[in-house]
N, C-alpha and C positions, 0 to 999 in steps of 0.2 A: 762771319756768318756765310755758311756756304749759298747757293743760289736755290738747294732745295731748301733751304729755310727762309727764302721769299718769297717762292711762287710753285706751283704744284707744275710738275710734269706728266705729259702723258708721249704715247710712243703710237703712230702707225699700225697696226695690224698690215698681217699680210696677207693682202684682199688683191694685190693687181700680182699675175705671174708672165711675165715678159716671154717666157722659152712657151709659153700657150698648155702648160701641162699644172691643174691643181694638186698641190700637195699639201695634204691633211697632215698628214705625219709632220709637215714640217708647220704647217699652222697652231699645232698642239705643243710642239716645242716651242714657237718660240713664244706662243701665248702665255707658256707655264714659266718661261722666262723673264719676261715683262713682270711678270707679277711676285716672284721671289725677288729680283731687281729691286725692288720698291714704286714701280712707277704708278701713277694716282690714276694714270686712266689708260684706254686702248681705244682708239680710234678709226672708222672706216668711211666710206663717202658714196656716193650715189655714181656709178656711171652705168647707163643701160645699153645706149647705142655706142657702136663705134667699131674698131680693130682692137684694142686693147683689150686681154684678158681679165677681166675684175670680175671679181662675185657679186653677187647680190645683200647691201649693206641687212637688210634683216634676217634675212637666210645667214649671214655669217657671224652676225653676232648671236642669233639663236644657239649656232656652233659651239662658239665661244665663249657663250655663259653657261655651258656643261663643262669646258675644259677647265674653268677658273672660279673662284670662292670670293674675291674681292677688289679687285682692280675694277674701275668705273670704265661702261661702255658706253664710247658714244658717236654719233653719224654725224658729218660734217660735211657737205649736209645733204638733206634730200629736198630735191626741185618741188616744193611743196603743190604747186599748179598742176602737175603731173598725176597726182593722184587724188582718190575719192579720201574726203576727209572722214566720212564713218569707218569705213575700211583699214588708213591709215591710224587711226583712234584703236581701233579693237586689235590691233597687230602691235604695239610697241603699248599699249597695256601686259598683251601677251608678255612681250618681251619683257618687259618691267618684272613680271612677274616671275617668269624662269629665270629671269639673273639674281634673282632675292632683293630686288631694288633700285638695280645698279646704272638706268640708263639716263643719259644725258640726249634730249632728242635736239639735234639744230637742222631747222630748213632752210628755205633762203627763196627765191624767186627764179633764179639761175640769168644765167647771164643772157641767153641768147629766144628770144621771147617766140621764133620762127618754130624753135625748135618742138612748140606744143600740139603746131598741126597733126603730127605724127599719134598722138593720144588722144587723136577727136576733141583737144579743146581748144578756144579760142583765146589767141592773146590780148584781144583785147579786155583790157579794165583788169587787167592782172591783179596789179595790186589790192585792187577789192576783192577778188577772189581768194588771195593771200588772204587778207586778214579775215575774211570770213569763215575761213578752212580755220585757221588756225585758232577763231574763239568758239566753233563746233569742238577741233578737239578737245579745248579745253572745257566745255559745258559737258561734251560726254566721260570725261574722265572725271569730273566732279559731280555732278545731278542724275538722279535716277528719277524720272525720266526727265529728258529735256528735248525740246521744240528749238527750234529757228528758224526764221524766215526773212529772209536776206533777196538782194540782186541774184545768185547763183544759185541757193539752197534753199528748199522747203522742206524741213523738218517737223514731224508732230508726235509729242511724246516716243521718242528715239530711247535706248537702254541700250549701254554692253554691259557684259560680264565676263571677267574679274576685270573691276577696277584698277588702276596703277597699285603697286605696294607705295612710291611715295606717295605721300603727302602735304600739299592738297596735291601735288601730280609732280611727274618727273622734271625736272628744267628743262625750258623751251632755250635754245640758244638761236638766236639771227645769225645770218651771214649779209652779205652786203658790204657797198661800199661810196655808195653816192651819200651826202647828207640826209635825203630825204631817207634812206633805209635806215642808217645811224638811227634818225630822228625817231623811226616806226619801233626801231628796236628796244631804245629805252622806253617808249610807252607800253611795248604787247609784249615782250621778251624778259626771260628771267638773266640773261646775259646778252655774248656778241663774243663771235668769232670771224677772227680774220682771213680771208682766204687764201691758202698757198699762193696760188698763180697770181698774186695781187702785186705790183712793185713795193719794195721795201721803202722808198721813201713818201708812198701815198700811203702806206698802212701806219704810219711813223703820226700825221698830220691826222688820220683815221681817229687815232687812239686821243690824241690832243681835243678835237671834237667831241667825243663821247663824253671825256672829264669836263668840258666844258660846260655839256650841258646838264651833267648833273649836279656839277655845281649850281648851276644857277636853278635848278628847283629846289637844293635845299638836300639833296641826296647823297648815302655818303657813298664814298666812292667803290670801296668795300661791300658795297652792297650788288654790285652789279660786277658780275667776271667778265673779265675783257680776254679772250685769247687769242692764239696765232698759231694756224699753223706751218711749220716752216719745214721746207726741201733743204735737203745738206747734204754735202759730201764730206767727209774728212780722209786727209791724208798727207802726208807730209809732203809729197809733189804735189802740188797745186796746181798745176796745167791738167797732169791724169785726173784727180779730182773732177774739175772743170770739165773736161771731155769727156767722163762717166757722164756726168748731170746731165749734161748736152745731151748724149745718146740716151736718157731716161724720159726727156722732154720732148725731145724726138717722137720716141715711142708711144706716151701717154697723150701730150698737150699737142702734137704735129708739129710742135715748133721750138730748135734746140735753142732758139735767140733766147724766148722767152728764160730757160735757164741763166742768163747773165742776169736779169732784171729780176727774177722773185729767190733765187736758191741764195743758200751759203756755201763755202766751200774750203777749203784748205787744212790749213793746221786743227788741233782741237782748238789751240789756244784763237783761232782766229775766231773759228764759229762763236766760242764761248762768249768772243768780244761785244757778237752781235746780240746774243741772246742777254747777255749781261745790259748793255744798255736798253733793250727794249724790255728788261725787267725795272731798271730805272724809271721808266716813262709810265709805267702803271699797268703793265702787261699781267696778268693773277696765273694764267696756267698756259703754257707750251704745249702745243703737237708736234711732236720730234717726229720727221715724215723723213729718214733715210732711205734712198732706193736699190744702195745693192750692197753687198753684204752685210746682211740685215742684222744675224747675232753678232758679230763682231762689231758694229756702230750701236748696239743696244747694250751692250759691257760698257763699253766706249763714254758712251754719255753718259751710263747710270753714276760713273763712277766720276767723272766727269764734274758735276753739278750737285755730287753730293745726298746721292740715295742710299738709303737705308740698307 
């Protein structure tokens, strides 16, 4: 049984451009690539401040569900605190809507709680804020009209239009990695994704908690997607490998350390290793997040792991 006939892969989109110059032409390629490849999904993520050239995750999936017919879009994720949940509700309805279905939405809290002075809101009681944003979105992607009145939000009789294409609504996926998030996520989230820059052996003990606890409600495990998405290098010298990464983490995260502790790197056969065992453990779907020669590690893998 190959490893796509145990868990669904998806691939990076190409949202961050290092030389600071966007190329459409080349995001249409490799988008129309990804999806003849066989891959189940295409994935993008939120960075607004910084040095790093990234797009904007809705602004490019917009793009990207005119370039493609069927491959699943999805953001991984967006700093849900960050923004107005009616706003954020009637935009990725939007987008549901111009992909014919196709998006997978995941938020997350973010990591750095300083970081919200900067969008006039407060960090404190985040978490409630969290989960309030995120059962607004889902009351206005299901009820015409709906009310809330919460800590943070007063809602009365609220409507958008058009509703999600899916139904009841697009999957909510968490991000997170403390217990208490795990915990938030199997109760408010239709999944759970794992963070790139997260170390490999907390995301390992991550995934063992999640089964844990749906075992003990009675849940089956298949019923909740667990994913990961993972930074990789391949190539047969494994030092260049390693010091590409370096230089990618550099660039994105400030920090090339961090590339030893969350990436993969070397052989195919090594990456595979990892990916193979953390398909073991209960892993349902892969973000394959390669950072530079991006069609040539998207052949690479497709073929790799056994797509279509």
């Amino acid at each position: 049984m190959t490893l796509a006939e145990r868990a669904r892969f998806g691939i990076a989109g190409p949202h961050i451009f290092p030389d600071g110059i966007v190329d459409t032409n080349f995001i249409k390629t490799f988008v129309g690539r990804a999806e003849l490849a066989g891959y189940a999904s295409l994935w993008t993520q939120e960075r607004v401040t910084g040095s790093p050239t990234a797009l904007d995750p809705t602004t490019f999936l917009s793009y990207v569900a005119g370039q493609t017919e069927r491959i699943r879009l999805g953001i991984s994720v967006f700093v849900l605190p960050r923004h107005n949940p009616i706003h954020m509700a009637k935009q990725m309805a939007s987008l549901d809507n111009l992909s014919g279905g196709r998006l997978t939405f995941g938020v997350g809290l973010g990591a750095n709680a300083r970081d919200l002075a900067q969008y006039s809101v407060s960090s404190e009681r985040r978490v409630k804020r969290f989960t309030e944003q995120v059962s607004i979105i889902k009351s206005l992607w299901t009820e015409s009209p709906t009310s809330f009145h919460g800590a943070f939000y007063d809602i009365e009789s609220a409507n958008i239009e058009p509703k999600p294409l899916q139904k009841p609504h697009p999957p909510i996926w968490f991000g997170g990695h403390v217990e208490s998030a795990l915990t938030r996520a199997i109760r408010l989230a239709d999944g759970w994704t794992g963070a790139g820059s997260a170390a490999r052996e907390a995301f390992e003990s991550q995934v063992a908690f999640i089964q844990e606890q749906l075992d003990s409600e009675g849940r089956a495990r298949e019923s909740f997607p667990i994913s990961k998405r993972v930074y990789l290098a391949i190539d047969d010298d494994e030092s260049r490998a390693l010091r590409r990464l370096r230089d990618w983490f550099a660039y994105y995260y400030g920090s090339a350390d961090l590339a030893n502790k969350v990436g993969i790197w070397g052989t195919t056969e090594r990456v595979l290793d990892t990916v193979e065992r953390w398909t073991d453990l209960g892993v349902s779907e892969f973000i394959l997040n390669p950072v530079f020669d991006l069609e040539d590690h998207l052949e690479k893998l497709a073929d790799a792991v056994g797509l279509s």
